[in-house]
SEFILUM-536870 format. One record per residue (C-alpha): residue in one letter; x, y, z. Coordinates in nm, 3 decimals, padded with zeros to 5 digits. Layout:
# residues N
A,X,Y,Z
...
END
This chain:
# residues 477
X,13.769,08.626,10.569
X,13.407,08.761,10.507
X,13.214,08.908,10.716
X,12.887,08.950,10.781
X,12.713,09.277,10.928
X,12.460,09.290,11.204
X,12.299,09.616,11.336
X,12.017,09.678,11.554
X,11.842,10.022,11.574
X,11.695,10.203,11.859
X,11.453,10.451,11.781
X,11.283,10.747,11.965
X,10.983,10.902,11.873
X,10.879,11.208,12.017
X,10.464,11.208,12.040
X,10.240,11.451,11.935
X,10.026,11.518,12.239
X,09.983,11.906,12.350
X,10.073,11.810,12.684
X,10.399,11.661,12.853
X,10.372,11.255,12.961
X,10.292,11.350,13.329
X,10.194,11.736,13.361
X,10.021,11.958,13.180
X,10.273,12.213,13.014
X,10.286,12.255,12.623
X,10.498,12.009,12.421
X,10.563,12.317,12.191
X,10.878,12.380,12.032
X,11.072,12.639,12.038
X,10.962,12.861,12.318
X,11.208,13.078,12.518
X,11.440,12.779,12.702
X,11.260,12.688,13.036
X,10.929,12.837,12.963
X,10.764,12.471,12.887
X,10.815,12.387,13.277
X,10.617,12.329,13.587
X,10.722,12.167,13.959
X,10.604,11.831,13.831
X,10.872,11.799,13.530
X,11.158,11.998,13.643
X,11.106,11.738,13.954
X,11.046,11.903,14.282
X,11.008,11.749,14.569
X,10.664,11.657,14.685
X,10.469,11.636,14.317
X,10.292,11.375,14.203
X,10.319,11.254,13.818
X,10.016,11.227,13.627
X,09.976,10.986,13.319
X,09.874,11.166,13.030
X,09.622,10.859,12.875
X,09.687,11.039,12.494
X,09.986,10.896,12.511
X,09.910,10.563,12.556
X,09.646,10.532,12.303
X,09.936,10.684,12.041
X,10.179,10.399,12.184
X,09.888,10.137,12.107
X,09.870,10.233,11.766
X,10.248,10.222,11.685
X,10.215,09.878,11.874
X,09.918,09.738,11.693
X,10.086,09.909,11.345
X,10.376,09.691,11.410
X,10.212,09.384,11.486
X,10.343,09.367,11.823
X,10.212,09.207,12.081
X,09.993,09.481,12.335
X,10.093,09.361,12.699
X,09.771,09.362,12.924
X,09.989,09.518,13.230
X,10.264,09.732,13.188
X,10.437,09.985,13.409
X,10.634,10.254,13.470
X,11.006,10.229,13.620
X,11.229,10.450,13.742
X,11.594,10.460,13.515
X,11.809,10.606,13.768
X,12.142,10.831,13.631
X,12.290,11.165,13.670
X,12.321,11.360,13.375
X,12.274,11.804,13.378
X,11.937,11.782,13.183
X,11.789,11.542,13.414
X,11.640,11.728,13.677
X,11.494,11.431,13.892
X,11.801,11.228,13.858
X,11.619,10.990,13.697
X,11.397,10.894,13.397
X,11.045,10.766,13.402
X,11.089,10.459,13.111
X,10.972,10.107,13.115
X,11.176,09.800,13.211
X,11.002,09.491,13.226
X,10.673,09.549,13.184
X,10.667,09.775,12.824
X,10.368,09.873,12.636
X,10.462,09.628,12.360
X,10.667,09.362,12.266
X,10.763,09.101,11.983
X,10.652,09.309,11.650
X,10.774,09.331,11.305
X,10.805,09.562,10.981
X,10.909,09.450,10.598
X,11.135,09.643,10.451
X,11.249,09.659,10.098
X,11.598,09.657,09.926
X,11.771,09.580,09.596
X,11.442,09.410,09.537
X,11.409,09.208,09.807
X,11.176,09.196,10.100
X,11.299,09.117,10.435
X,11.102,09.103,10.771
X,11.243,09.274,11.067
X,11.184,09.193,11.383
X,11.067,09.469,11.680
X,11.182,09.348,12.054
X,10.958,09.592,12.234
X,10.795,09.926,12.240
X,10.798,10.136,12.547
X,10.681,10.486,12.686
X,10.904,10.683,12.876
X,10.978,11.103,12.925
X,11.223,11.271,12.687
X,11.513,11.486,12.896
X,11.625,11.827,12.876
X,11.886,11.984,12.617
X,12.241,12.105,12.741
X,12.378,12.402,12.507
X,12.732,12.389,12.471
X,12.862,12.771,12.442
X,13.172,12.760,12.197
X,13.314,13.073,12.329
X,13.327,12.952,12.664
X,13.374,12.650,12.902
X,13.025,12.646,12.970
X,12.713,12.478,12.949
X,12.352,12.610,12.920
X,12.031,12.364,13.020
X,11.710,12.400,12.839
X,11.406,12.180,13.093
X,11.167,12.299,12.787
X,11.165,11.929,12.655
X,11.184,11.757,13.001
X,10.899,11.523,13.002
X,10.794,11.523,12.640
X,10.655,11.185,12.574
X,10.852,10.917,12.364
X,10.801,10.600,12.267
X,11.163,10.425,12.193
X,11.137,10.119,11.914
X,11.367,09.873,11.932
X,11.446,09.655,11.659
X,11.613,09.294,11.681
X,11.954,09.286,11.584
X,11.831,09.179,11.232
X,11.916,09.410,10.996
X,12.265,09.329,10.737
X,12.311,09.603,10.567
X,12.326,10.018,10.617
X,12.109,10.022,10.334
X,11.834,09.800,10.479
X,11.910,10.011,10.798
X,11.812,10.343,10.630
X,11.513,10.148,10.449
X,11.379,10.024,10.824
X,11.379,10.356,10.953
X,11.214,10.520,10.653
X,10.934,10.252,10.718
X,10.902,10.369,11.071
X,10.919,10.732,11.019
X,10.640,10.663,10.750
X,10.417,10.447,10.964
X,10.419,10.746,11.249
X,10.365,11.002,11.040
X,10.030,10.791,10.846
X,09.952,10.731,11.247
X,09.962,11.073,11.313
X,10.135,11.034,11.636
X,10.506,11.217,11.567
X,10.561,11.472,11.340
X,10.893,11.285,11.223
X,11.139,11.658,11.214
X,11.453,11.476,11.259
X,11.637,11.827,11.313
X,11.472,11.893,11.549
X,11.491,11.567,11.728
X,11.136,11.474,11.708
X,11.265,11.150,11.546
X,11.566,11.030,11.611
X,11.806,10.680,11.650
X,12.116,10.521,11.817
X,12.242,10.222,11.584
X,12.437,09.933,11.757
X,12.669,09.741,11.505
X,12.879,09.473,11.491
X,13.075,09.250,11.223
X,13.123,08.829,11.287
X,13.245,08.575,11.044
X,12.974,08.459,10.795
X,12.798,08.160,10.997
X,12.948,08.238,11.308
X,12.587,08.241,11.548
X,12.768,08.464,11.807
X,12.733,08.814,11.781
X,13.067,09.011,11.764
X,13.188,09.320,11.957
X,12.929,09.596,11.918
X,12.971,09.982,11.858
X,12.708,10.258,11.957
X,12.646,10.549,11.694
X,12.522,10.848,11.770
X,12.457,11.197,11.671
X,12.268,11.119,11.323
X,11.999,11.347,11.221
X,11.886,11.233,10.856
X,11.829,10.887,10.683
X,12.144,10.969,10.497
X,12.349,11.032,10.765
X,12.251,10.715,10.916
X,12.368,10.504,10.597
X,12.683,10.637,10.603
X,12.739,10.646,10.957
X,12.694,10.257,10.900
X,12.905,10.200,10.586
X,13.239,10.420,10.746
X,13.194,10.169,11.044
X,13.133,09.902,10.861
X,13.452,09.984,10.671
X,13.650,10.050,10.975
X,13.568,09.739,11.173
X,13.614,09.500,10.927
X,13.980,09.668,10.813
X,14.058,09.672,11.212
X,13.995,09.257,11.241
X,14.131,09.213,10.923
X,14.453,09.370,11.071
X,14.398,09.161,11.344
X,14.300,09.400,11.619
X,14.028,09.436,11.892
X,13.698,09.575,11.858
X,13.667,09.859,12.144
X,13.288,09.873,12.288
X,13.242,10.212,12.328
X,12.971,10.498,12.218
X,13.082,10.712,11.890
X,12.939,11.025,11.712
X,12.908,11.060,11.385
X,13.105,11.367,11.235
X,12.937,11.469,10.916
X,13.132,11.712,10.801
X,13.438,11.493,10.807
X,13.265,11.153,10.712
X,13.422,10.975,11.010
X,13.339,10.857,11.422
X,13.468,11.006,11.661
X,13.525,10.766,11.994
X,13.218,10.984,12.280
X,13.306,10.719,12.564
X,13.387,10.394,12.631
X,13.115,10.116,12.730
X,13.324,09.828,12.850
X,13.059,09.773,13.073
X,12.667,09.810,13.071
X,12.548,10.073,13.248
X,12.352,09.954,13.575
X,12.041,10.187,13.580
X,11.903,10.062,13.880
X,11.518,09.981,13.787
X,11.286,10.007,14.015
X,10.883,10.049,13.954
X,10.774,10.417,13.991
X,10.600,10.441,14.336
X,10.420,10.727,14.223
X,10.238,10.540,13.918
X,09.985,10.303,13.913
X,10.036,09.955,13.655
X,09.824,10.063,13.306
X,09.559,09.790,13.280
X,09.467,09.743,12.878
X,09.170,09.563,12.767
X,09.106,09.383,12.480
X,08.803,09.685,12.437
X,09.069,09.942,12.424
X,09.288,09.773,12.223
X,08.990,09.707,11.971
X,08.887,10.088,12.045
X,09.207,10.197,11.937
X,09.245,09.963,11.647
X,08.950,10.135,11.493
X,09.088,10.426,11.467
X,09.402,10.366,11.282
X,09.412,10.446,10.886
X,09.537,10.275,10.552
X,09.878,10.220,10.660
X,10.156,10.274,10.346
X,10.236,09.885,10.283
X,09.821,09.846,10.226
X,09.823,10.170,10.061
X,10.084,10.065,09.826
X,09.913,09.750,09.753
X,09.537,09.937,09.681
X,09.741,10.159,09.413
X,09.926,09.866,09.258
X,09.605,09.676,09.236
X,09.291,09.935,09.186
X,09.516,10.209,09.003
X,09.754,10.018,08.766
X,10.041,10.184,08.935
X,10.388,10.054,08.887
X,10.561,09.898,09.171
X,10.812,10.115,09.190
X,10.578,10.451,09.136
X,10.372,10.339,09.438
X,10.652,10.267,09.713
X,10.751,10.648,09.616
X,10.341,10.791,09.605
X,10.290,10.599,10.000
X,10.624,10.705,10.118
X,10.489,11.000,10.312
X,10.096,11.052,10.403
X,10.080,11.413,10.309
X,10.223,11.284,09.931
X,09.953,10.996,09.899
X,09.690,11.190,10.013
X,09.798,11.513,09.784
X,09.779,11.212,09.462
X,09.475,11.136,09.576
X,09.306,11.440,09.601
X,09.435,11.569,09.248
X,09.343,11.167,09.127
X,08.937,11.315,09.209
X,09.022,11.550,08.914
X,09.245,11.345,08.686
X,09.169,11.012,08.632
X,09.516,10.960,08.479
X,09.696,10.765,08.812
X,10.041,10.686,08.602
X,10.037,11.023,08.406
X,09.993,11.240,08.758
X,10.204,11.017,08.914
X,10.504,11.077,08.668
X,10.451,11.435,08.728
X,10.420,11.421,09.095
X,10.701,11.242,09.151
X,10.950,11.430,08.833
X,10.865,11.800,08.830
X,10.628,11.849,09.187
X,10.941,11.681,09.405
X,11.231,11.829,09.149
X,11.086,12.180,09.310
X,11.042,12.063,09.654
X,11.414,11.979,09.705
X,11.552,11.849,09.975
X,11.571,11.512,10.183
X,11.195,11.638,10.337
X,11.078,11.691,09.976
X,10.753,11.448,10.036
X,10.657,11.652,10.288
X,10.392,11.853,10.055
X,10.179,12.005,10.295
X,10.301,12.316,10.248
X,10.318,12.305,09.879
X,10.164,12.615,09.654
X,09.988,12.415,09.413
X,09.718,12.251,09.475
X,09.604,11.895,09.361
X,09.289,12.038,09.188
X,09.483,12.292,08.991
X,09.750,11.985,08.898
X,09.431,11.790,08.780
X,09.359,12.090,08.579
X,09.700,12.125,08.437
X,09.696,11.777,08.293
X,09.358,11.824,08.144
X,09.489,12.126,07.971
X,09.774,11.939,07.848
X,09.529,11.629,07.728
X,09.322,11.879,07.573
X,09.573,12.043,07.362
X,09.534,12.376,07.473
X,09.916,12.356,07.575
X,10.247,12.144,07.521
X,10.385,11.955,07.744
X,10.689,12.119,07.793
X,10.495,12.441,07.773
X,10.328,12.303,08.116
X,10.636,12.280,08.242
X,10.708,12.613,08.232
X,10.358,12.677,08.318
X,10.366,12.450,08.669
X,10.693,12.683,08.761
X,10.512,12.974,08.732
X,10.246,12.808,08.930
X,10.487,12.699,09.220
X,10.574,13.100,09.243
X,10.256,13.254,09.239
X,09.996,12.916,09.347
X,09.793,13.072,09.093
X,09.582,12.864,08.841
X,09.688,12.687,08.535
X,09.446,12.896,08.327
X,09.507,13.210,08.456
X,09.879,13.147,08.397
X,09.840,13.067,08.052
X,09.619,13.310,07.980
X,09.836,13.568,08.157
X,10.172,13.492,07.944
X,10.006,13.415,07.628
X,10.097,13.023,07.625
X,09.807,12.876,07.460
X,09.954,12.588,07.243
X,09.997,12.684,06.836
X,09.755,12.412,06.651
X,09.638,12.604,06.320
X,09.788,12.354,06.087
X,09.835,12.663,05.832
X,10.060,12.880,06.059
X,10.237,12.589,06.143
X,10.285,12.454,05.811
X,10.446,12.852,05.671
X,10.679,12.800,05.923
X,10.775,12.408,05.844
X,10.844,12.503,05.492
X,11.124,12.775,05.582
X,11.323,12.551,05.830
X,11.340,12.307,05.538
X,11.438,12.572,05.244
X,11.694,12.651,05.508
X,11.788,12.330,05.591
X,11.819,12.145,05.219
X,12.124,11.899,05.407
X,11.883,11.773,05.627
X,11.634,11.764,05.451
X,11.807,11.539,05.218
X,11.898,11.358,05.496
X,11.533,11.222,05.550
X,11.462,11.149,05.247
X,11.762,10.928,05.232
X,11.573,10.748,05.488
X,11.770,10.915,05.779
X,11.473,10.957,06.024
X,11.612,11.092,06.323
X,11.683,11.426,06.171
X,11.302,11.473,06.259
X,11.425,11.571,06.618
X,11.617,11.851,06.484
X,11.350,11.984,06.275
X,11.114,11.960,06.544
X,11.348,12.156,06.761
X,11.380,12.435,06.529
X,11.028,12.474,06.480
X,11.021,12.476,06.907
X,11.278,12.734,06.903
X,11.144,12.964,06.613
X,10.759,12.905,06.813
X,10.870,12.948,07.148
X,10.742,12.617,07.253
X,10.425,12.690,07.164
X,10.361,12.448,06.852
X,10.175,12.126,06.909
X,10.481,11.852,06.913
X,10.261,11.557,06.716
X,10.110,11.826,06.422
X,10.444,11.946,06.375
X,10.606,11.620,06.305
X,10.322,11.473,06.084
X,10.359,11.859,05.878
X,10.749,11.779,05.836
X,10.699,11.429,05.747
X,10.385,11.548,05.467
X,10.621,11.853,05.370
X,10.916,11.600,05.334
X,10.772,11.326,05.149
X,10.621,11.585,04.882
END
């Protein structure tokens, strides 16, 4: 029997206001625990929640960046449960009345493009953190992130693949980090999902027996979450057992879920609006207000460097995936005119030394675009090699200093007097007559290892092209 996959994705975003959602204490991370608190969001009786409008405006432009639908009249509701880190006993979220409904994003994989649909967007107050001690039975509660703002994203349940999952939510975590609105750090929880999946028989239209995943703090994580439960679900009907609703965590370490609790049953919240907040009337002014404001988003981005740059396909999906990378192309683009040449290097030996899953995040990076742009020149200008700039753009990374004071500095300037060059050519062939004979049997390729021993003997320093048209002239006479 085949089976087809269907997972929907619920996403929270934690906004990038200085203030809390309703009180005015820093959103900063990683105070001293319950430092970031006031009355008002470690819920004490008698206080009065105050909207912070900033985040609104930053759920608009997710909204209106998603081509969802901006409800005129939404409100707040009260999600009532008992849990440690929830001081009030209950949440401030959205039920029926969200911020935004009915949106989509396209996402890209194996060459295809597939539209995913958005069922709503809605603002509601992050909880605390509980800190498990492993020495002891005991449990620690940090109220510093009670009342950050969120905006949860919740995708239809249209998605068929893990690897069109991870693609989705690298689209959103892209889109809020162009918006400005979320600062995307998935450690530290700033961006984060629960994944609902399910298998049914391929055209079946009813949806089979779902699982929750949880605990998954990187793209990659999330993909294989997917594919191990993918894996196990479809070997468990195969066998001819029971999918168990229930909530699982993702162990990373081990590659497996572990069962968290079971959800036979959907948890009744008991929604009520917040008699302490007023409905938020939006205007179409506002919503045009706000509209202004929002930049070149990465799918138009991607589009402008296919079209005005010559970029390939490929090379622009990887120069939009993150703002700080696009605009860090850009800016070394004012110096270089070369868009595929400083592309290849951006994306080849700039992200080869930023490592790591975050390695578009270049803000922080020691080079800077107008000394890349000044690199390449040097390169196009013959005044080095370029695998000499390779060595040269290292050096760089270490120090941020510029090209030309690094070449000056370790005496790289690229060998091109044709009669230093040419001394040299003529002993590697006197003490190479095999393969030298070799060549002029017609056996071309030796080039490459002449070329290499003049590299070795030069340090790197001769120019590549004069070298091989000296062999070939050396050669041939």
């Amino acid at each position: 029997m085949e089976f087809e996959t269907v997972i929907g994705l619920e996403v929270h975003a934690q906004l990038k206001t200085k203030s809390k959602i309703f009180c005015g204490c820093t959103t900063a991370f990683g105070n001293p625990p319950n430092t970031n608190t006031c009355p008002v969001c470690l819920g004490m009786p008698g206080v009065l929640p105050v909207l912070n409008k900033k985040v609104v405006e930053f759920a608009m432009k997710m909204a209106l960046a998603t081509n969802c639908a901006i409800g005129p009249l939404n409100q707040f509701a009260r999600k009532n449960y008992f849990y440690p880190d929830l001081p009030k006993g209950y949440q401030i979220s959205q039920f029926d009345l969200p911020i935004a409904e009915h949106g989509w994003v396209e996402v890209e994989t194996g060459g295809r493009s597939r539209r995913i649909g958005l069922t709503r967007i809605h603002m509601e107050e992050d909880a605390g953190k509980l800190i498990h001690d492993e020495r002891e039975p005991v449990s620690y509660v940090d109220l510093n992130r009670t009342g950050v703002p969120l905006i949860e994203i919740v995708s239809e349940p249209d998605i068929r693949s893990p690897e069109e999952a991870a693609a989705y939510l690298k689209k959103l975590h892209a889109i809020l980090r162009y918006l400005d609105i979320c600062d995307g750090n998935m450690q530290e929880g700033s961006f984060r999902c629960d994944a609902n999946i399910s298998l049914r028989p391929v055209g079946q239209q009813e949806l089979g027996t779902r699982t929750e995943l949880k605990n998954m703090n990187s793209f990659k994580n999330v993909q294989k979450a997917l594919e191990f439960e993918v894996r196990r679900q479809r070997d468990l009907l195969l066998d001819g057992g029971r999918i168990i609703q229930e909530t699982l965590l993702w162990d990373a370490d081990r590659n497996l879920t572990n069962a968290m609790r079971s959800k036979e049953e959907a948890h009744d919240y008991r929604y009520f609006p917040d008699p302490d907040l007023v409905p938020v009337v939006i205007s179409e002014a506002w919503i045009e207000e706000v509209r202004a404001t929002l930049p070149e988003l990465p799918d138009a981005r991607k589009r402008r460097f296919v079209e005005q740059l010559g970029l390939p396909e490929d090379d622009a999906v990887v120069l939009t995936s993150s703002r700080e990378l696009a605009d860090y192309f850009e800016a070394a683009l004012a110096g270089y005119a070369n868009g595929k040449k400083l592309g290849n290097w951006l994306m080849t030996e700039l992200l080869r030394l930023m490592k790591g899953e975050e390695a578009l995040d270049i803000s922080q990076c020691p080079v800077s675009p107008e000394n890349l742009a000044k690199l390449l020149t040097l390169i196009d200008a013959g005044t080095i090699s370029g695998k000499i700039a390779k060595t040269v753009f290292e050096e760089m990374m270490l120090s941020g200093q510029d090209p030309e004071t690094v070449v000056k500095e370790k005496g790289l300037v690229q060998m091109s007097d044709q009669g230093e060059i040419m001394t040299i050519v003529r002993e590697i062939i006197a003490a190479n007559p095999e393969q030298a004979q070799q060549f002029q049997e017609g056996k071309t390729k030796v080039m490459g290892f002449f070329v290499g021993q003049l590299m070795k003997q030069t340090g790197g320093k001769a120019n590549p092209g004069l070298a091989n048209e000296l062999f070939v002239k050396a050669l041939t006479k």
